[in-house]
N, C-alpha and C positions, 0 to 999 in steps of 0.2 A: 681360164674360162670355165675347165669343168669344175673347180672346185668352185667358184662364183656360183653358177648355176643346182653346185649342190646345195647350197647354204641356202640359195633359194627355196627348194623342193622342202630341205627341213624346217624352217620357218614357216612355208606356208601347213607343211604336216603339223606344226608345234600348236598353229591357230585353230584348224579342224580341228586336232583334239581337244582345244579347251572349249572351244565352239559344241562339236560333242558332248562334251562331259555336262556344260549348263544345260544342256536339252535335256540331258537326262533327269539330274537336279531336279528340274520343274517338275517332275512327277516321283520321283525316288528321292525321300527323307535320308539325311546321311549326315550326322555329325560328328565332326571330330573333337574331342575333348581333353587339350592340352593343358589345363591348368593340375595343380597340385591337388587340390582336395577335390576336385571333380565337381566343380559348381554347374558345372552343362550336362552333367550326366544325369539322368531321373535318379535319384534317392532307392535305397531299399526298403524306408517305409512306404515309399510312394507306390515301386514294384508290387511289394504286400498288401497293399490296396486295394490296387486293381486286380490282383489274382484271386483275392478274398471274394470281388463281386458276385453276385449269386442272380441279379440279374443284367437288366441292359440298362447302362447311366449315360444317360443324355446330357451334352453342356451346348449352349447359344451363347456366342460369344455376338455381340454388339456393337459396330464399329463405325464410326462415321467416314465416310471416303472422303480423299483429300485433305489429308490433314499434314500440316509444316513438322518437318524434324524438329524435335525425335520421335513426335506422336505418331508420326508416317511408316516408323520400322515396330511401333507394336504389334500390329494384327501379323507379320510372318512370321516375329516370336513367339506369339501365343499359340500360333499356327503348329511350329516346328514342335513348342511345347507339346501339346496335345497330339500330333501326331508320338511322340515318344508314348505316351499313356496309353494313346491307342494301340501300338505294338505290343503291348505286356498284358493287354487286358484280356486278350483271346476272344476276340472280338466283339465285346460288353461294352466297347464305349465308343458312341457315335459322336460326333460334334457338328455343328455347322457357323458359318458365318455371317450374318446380316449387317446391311445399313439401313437404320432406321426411315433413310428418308426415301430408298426405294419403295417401301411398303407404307408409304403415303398413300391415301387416296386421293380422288379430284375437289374431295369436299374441304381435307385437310389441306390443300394446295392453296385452297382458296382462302382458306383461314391465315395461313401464310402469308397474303400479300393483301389482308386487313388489320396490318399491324399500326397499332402508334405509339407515341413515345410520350411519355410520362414526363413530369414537371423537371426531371435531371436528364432527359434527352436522350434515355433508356425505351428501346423498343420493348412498346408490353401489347400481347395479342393474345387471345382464348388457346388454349395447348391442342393441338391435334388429337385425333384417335390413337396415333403409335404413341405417342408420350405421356397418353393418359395411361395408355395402358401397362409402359414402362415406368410408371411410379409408380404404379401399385404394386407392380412386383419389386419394389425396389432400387431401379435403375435410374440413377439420373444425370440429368446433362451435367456437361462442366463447358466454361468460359472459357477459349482458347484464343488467344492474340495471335494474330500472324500478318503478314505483310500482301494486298494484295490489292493489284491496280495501283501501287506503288504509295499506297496509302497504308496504316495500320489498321485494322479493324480485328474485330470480336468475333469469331465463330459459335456457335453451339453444337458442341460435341458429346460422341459417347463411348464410352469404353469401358462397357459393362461386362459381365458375365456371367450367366445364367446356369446350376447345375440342378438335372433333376433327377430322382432317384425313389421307386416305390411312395407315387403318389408325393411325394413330399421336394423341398427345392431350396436350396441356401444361393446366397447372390452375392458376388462384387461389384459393389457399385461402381467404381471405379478402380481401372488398373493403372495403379501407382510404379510403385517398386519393381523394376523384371528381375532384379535379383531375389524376391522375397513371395515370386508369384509361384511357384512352387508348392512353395510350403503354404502358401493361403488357397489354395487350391486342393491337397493333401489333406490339409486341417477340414474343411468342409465336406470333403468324400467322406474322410471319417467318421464325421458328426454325422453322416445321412447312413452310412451304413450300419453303423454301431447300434446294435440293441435297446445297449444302455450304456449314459457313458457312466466312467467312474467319479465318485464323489468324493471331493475333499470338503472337510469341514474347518470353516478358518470360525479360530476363535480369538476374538479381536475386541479393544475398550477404544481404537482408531474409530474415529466416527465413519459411517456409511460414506457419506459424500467423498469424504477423501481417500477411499477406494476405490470408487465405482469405475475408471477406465480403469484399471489393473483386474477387475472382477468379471466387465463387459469383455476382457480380450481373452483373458484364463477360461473364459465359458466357452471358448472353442474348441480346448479340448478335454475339459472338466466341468462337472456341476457344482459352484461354488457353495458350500449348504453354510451361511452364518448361523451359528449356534453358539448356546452358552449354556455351560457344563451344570448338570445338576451336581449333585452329594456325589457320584459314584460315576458318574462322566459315564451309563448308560451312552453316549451319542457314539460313542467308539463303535461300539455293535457291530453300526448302520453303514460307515465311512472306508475307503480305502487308503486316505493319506488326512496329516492333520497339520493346520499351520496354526501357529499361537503369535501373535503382533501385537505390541503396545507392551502394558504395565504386564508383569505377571502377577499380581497380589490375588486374583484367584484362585491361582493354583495350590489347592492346597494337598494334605499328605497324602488322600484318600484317589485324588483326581492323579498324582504322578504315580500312583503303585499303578492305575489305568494308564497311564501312559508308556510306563515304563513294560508291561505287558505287552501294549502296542507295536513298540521298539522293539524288543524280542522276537516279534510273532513277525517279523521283515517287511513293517508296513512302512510309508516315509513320516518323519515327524521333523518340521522345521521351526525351532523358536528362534522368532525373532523379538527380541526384548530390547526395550526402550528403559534406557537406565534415568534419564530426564524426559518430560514434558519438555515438546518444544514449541512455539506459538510463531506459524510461518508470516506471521504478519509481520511480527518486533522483534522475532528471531532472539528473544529471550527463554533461557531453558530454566525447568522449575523441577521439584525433585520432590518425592515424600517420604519423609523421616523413616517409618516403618519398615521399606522396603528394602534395609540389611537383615531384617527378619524372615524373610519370605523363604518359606520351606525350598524353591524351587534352587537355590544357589548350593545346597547340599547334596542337592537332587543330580544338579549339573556337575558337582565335584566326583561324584561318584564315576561319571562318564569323562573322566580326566579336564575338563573345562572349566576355568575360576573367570569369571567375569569380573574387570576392574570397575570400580565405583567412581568413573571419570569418561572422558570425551578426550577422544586423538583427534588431535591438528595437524595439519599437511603443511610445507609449506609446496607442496605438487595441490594445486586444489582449483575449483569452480568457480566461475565471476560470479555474482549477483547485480543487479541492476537497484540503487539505490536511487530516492530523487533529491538530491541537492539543486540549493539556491546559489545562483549566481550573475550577477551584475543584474537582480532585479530578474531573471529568471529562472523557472523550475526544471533545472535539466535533469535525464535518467543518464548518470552514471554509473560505470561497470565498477569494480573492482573486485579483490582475489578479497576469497571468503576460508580462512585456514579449517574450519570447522566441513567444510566441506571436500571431505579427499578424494581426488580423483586417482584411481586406482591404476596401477599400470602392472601392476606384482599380484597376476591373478596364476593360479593353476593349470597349467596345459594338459597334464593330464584326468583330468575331469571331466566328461562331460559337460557338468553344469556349466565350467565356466573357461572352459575351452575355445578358444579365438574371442575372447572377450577382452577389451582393453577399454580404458577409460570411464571406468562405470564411476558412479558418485552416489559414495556411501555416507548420507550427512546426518551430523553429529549421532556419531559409532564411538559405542565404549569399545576397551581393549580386550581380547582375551588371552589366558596365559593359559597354553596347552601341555599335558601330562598324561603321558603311555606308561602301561602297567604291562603285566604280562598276559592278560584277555584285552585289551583296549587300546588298538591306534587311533591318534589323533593325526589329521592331516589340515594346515592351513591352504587355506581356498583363496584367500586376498588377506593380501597385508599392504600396510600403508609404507612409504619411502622411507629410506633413511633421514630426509630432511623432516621428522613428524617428531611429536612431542605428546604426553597427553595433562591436561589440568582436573586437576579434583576440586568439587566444592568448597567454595562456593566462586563458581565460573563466572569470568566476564565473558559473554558471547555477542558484546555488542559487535558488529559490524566494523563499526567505526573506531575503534579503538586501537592503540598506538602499538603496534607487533613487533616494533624495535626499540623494545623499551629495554633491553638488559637480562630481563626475566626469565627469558626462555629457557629451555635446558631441552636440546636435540635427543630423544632417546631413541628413534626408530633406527628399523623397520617394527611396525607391531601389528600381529595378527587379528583381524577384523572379521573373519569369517570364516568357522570350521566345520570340519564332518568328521564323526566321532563313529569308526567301522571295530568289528569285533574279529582280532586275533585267531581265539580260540572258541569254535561254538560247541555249543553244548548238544546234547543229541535231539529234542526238540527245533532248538533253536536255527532262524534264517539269518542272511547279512542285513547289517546294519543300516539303515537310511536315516541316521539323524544328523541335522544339521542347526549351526548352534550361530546365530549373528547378533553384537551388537547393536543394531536399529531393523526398526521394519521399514523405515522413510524411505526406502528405494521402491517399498507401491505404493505410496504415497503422492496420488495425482501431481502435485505442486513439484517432485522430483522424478514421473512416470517419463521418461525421455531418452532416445539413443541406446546405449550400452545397459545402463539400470534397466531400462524397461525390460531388454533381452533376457536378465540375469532374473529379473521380474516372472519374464514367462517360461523359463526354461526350467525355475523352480519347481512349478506345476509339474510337467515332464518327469523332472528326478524322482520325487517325490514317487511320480506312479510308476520309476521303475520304465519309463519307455522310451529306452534305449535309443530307437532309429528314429524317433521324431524328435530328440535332440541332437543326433547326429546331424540332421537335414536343417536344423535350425542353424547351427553351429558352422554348415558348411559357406554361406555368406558373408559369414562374420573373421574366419582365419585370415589374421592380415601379417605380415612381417614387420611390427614396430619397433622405431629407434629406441635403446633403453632409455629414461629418464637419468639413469644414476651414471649413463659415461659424461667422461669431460668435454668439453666444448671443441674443443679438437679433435677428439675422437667422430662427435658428429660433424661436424665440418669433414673432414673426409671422408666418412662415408655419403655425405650427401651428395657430396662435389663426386666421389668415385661413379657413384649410380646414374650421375647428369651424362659424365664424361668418358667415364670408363670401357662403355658398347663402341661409341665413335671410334676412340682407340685405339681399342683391341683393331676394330673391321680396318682402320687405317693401316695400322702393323703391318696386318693380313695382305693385304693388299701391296706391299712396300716390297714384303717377300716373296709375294708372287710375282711381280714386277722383276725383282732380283733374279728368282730362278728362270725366268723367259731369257732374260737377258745372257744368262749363261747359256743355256742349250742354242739360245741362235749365232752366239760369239762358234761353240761349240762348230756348228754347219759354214758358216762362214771358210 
């Protein structure tokens, strides 16, 4: 009976103290952060941020109440979020949170319940005072389904976020991603606190358009300045990093002695060189005779890099969606595209390209790397052992028969380098040059997933900032199966990972059962 009675006493003490503890919780921010790369902990660029502050940065975060999971658990991550920045910032950064529709008035009430619906049976009504005035700054609704009165319907929601800081104010319109809210939150302090940001100069024969979301997302933490090189590439001057995409045929002797000074002087320089024309409509590639003559391939031999005069195939690669005709209809079919490799043999220790997997590098010529004794060469990605590459004049049709005999498997080949200095000279800083096959990875029509990361983390390298790809990078570290074990290899570890926790905790348990059963044989 007493020991009955004590189990009681400790139960019900076990529930008061968790009882306790959530009271606490409610007003005292406390996280614990178990993962490996610390994706819950605030970043040390982010830390740097906010201690940099000079004065008071205000954020309004925007939230509609009542909203269906998962939208329902955003506002106490943003919450917990923010409260983190606010502990570091020594007390510079206030926040608050609003629902738009408390701060309704009776006139916008009214407006509200003078709604009608349009010839598709879409409710359309004049916008109230809060939401006129949340579009100006930015903020706008989003369409959310949820289940209610046992019916489906349409909510109008918001989940914005407002930062302001010496007169001035950057906005998320929407919070997407809570893994990537962070660092989009990070990147905007910085653009409001920054003086001036730094400037990269891309010089590019890619047309505008099909850069412009890789230009619009890089402006967050760079000023993208397009220019094109006089006689004597004067634009150097002006710039702190410099990217070159598409044909190089401009470059010529006078323009690389400037760049090559650039390099020296530890600024970032990234070519990305397009060895064919490619036309993402017919996905035919086109070449110009000329371009074994280009000063720049002497330029690059010098820095240990010979770029092959060809395009690597995967057979590890990306669908494309073609439209074939069939039985009198036009279907979008997928199929594997070999010119398109997707990469899984990227660099861990980098930076740049650090928890990165799967990016899609299309149509990338090869390069063949060579260290001297001032000049390491390090590959950044390389394609699978199942890759091959074809030289002129290429069939890149789509459609074309890939088991035709012809092949010849020669991978793994290196598709993307960084060319660091050994030995420096008494002037001379570390190296930032980076040497790629294709620039098609900012390339809108391939701006997507993993490319796009390696897209923006470019920028980053380039300036040298270190903690802001740190934080980008900490989202991204994942533990992927390799592509090059055999089929059984991963069948076991897939099968180990399903079954193996159950297991082990059964084991455990088997033998705990075991030794009870001893010690009470034992008393008996």
């Amino acid at each position: 009976m007493l020991k009955k009675n004590a189990t009681i006493v400790v139960t019900i003490a076990l529930l008061l103290s968790v009882l306790f503890i959530n009271l606490i919780s409610l007003h005292k921010f406390i996280r614990i952060d178990l993962t490996k790369e610390k994706k819950y902990t605030l970043s040390p660029a982010s830390v740097k941020t906010m201690q940099g502050l000079e004065d008071v940065m205000s954020l309004t975060a925007y939230f509609t109440d009542g909203l269906p999971m998962p939208y329902a658990s955003y506002p106490r991550y943003v919450q917990d979020l923010l409260e983190e920045y606010r502990s570091v910032s020594l007390d510079k950064l206030s926040f608050e949170f609003l629902d738009p529709m408390y701060e309704e008035t009776a006139s916008d009430k009214v407006k509200k319940k003078e709604a009608t619906r349009d010839v598709f049976g879409r409710l359309v009504r004049e916008p109230t005072s809060v939401e006129s005035e949340l579009m100006e700054i930015g903020i706008e609704p989003v369409e959310i389904r949820m289940i209610e009165d046992d019916q489906q319907q349409t909510k109008r929601a918001y989940m914005g976020i407002v930062i302001h800081y010496q007169g001035k104010q950057e906005v998320i319109p929407v919070v997407q991603n809570l893994l990537d809210l962070e660092k989009e939150i990070t990147l905007l302090m910085r653009k409001l606190i920054r003086k001036k940001l730094p400037i990269v100069a891309l010089v590019s024969d890619v047309p505008h358009a099909s850069l412009s979301k890789w230009i619009h997302l890089a402006s967050q933490s760079a000023v993208i300045k397009e220019v094109q090189f006089t006689q004597n590439a004067e634009e150097l001057n002006e710039v702190d990093a410099l990217i070159i995409a598409g044909n190089p045929k401009k470059l010529s002797k006078n323009i690389l002695v400037k760049i090559d000074e650039f390099v020296r002087a530890g600024k970032g320089v990234a070519l990305l060189i397009d060895r064919f024309g490619i036309d993402t409509q017919t996905f035919q590639a086109y070449q110009e005779e000329e371009s074994v003559l280009f000063p720049v391939w002497d330029w690059l031999s010098s820095y240990g890099v010979v770029m092959g005069y060809d395009l690597v195939a995967d057979a590890n690669c990306a669908h494309i969606n073609l439209n074939e005709e069939q039985d009198g209809m036009l279907l979008n079919v997928p199929i594997r595209y070999p010119f398109i490799p997707e990469i899984s043999v990227l660099d861990q220790d980098s930076l740049l390209t650090r928890g990165l997997t799967g990016v899609m590098l299309p149509f990338v010529a090869s390069l063949q790397l060579k260290n001297s004794a001032h000049i390491q060469t390090v590959a950044l990605a390389s394609s699978s052992k199942n890759s091959w590459v074809e030289i002129a004049p290429i069939n890149t049709n789509p459609k074309r028969d890939w088991g035709d005999g012809q092949l010849s498997v020669t991978g793994p080949h290196v598709l993307v380098a960084q060319v660091k200095n050994k030995a420096m000279q008494s002037n001379e800083k570390n190296w930032r040059l980076l040497v790629s096959g294709t620039s098609s990875f900012l390339w809108d029509f391939f701006l997507s997933g993993s490319s796009q990361a390696l897209a923006l983390n470019l920028v980053d390298w380039l300036l040298a900032d270190e903690e802001l790809l740190a934080m980008r990078n900490r989202a991204l570290v994942d533990l992927p199966i390799n592509s090059d074990l055999s089929d059984e290899t991963k069948a076991l570890l897939k099968y180990g990972n399903i079954f193996g926790a159950p297991l082990l905790l059964l084991l455990y348990g088997l033998v705990r059962r075991s030794l009870r059963e001893k010690r009470r044989k034992r008393f008996l």
